[in-house]
C-alpha positions as CSV (number, residue, x, y, z in Angstrom):
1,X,16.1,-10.4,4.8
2,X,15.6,-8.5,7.6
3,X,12.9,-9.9,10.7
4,X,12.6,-6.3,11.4
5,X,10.6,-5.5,8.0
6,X,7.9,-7.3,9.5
7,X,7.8,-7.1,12.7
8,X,7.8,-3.9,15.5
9,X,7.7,-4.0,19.1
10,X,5.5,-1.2,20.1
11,X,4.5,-1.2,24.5
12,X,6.5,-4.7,24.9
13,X,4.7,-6.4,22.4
14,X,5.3,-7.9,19.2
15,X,3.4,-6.2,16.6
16,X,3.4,-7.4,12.6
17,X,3.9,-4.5,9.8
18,X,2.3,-6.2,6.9
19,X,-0.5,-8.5,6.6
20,X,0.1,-12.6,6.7
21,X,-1.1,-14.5,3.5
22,X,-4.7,-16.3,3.8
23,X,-4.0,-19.1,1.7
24,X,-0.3,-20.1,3.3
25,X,-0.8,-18.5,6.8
26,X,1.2,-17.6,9.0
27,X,4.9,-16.5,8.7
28,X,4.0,-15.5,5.5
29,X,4.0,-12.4,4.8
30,X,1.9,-10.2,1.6
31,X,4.0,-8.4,-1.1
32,X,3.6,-4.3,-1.1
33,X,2.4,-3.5,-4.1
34,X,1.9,0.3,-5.7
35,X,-1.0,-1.1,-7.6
């Protein structure tokens, strides 16, 4: 898996693509789901 999925670097910094999980926090990352 690629780091670059979920992460972007947008004006020198380090931005995240999808939202982190509330219950295991963070480094993990929410599924994208149609429904």
């Amino acid at each position: 898996m690629s780091k670059w999925k979920f992460y972007e670097v947008k004006d020198g910094k380090l931005e995240r693509k999808r939202k982190e999980c509330p219950k295991c926090g963070a480094g993990v990352f929410m599924a994208e789901h149609a429904d």
